[in-house]
C-alpha positions in Angstrom: -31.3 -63.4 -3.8 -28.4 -64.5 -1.9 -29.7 -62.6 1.2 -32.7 -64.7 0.8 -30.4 -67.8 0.2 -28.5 -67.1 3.6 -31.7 -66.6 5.7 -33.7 -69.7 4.4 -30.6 -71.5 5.1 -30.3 -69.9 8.8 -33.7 -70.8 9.4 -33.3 -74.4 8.6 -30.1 -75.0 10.2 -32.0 -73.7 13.3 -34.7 -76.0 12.8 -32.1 -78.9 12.5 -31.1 -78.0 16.1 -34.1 -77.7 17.7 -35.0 -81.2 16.1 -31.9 -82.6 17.5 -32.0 -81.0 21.0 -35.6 -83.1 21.0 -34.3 -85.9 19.8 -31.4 -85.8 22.7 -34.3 -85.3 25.4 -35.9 -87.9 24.2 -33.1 -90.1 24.7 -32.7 -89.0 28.4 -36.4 -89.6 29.1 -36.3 -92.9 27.8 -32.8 -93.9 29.5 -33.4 -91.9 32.8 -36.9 -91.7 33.5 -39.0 -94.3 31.8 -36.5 -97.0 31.8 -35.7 -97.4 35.4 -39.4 -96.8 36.4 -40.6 -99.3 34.0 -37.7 -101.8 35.9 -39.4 -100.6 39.7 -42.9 -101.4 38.3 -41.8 -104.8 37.1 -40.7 -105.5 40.1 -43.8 -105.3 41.5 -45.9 -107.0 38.8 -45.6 -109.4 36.3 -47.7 -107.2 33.4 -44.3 -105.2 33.1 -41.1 -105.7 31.4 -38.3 -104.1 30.9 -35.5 -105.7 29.2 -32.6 -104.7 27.2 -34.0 -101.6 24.9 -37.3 -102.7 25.2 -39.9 -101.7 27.7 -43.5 -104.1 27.3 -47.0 -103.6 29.2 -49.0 -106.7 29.4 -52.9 -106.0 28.7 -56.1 -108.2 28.5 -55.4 -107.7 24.9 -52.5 -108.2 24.1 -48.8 -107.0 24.7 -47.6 -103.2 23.8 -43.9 -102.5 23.8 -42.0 -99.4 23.1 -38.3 -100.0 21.3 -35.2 -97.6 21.3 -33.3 -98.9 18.8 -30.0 -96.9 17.6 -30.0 -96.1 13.8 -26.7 -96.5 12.6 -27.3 -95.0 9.2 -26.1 -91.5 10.9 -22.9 -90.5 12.2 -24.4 -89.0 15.5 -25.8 -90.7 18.3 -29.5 -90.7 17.5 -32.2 -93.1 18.3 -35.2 -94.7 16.4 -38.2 -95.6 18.4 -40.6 -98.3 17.0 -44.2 -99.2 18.9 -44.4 -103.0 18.8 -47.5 -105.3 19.3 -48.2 -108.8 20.9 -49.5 -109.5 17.0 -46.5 -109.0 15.3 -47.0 -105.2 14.0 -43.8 -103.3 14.2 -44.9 -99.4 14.0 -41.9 -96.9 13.5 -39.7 -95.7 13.0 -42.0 -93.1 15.0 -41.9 -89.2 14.1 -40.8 -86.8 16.6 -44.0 -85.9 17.9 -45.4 -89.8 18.0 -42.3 -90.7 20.1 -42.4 -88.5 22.5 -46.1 -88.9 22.9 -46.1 -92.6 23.3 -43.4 -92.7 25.7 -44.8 -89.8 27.5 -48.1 -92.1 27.6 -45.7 -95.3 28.7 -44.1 -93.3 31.7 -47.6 -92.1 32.7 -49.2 -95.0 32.6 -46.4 -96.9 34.8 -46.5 -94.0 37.4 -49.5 -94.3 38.2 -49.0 -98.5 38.4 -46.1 -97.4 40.9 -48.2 -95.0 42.9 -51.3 -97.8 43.3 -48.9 -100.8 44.0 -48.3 -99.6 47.4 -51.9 -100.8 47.8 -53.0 -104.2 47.1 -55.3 -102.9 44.3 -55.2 -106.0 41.8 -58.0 -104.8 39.5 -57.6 -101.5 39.6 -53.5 -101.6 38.2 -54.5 -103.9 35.4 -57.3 -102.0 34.8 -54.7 -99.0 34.5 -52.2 -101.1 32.2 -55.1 -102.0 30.1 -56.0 -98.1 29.8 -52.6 -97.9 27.5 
């Protein structure tokens, strides 16, 4: 029984980890990749912002906005990410899998705004932003 004990413990403790080294990466992509791309693209239009921990995308429908927001209920540095709406929906705090989905989604999206705003092609980056 306590052999059992040891390895469910082992097992979860490594689980723990791995949630936490995702987490962490999370946090990089966010603060190195997404954040300053999402500051180059707004830049260039006016259908991005990116201020403070907040990055939004201006669409035809409405405004979608990704938050990092630090959760000081934890003694470690880890991060909360909440989807927010132009109509006053607050979605979050998002699971593992949601976060890094959405701002896998948000980074895509403004890479391809940044790689067709070289060209004058109006319609076809809203069109893009409105894809989100």
């Amino acid at each position: 029984m306590k052999k059992l004990f040891l390895l469910a413990f082992v097992l979860c403790a490594g689980f723990s980890g791995q949630a936490q080294v995702t987490w962490q990466e999370m946090s990089r992509i966010y603060d190195e990749e997404l954040y300053p791309l999402a500051k180059d693209v707004a830049e260039m239009t006016d259908k991005v912002i990116a201020n403070g921990n907040v990055v939004s995308i201006i669409k035809d429908t409405g405004t979608t906005s990704i938050q990092k927001k630090k959760d000081n209920s934890v003694p470690v540095d880890y991060y909360d990410y909440f989807l927010l709406t132009s109509a006053g929906r607050k979605i979050g705090p998002l699971e593992a899998m949601q976060a890094h989905k959405v701002v896998h989604k948000f980074l895509d999206v403004l890479k391809r705004v940044k790689e067709n705003a070289s060209i004058d092609n109006t319609k076809e980056i809203e069109s893009i932003l409105n894809s989100l």
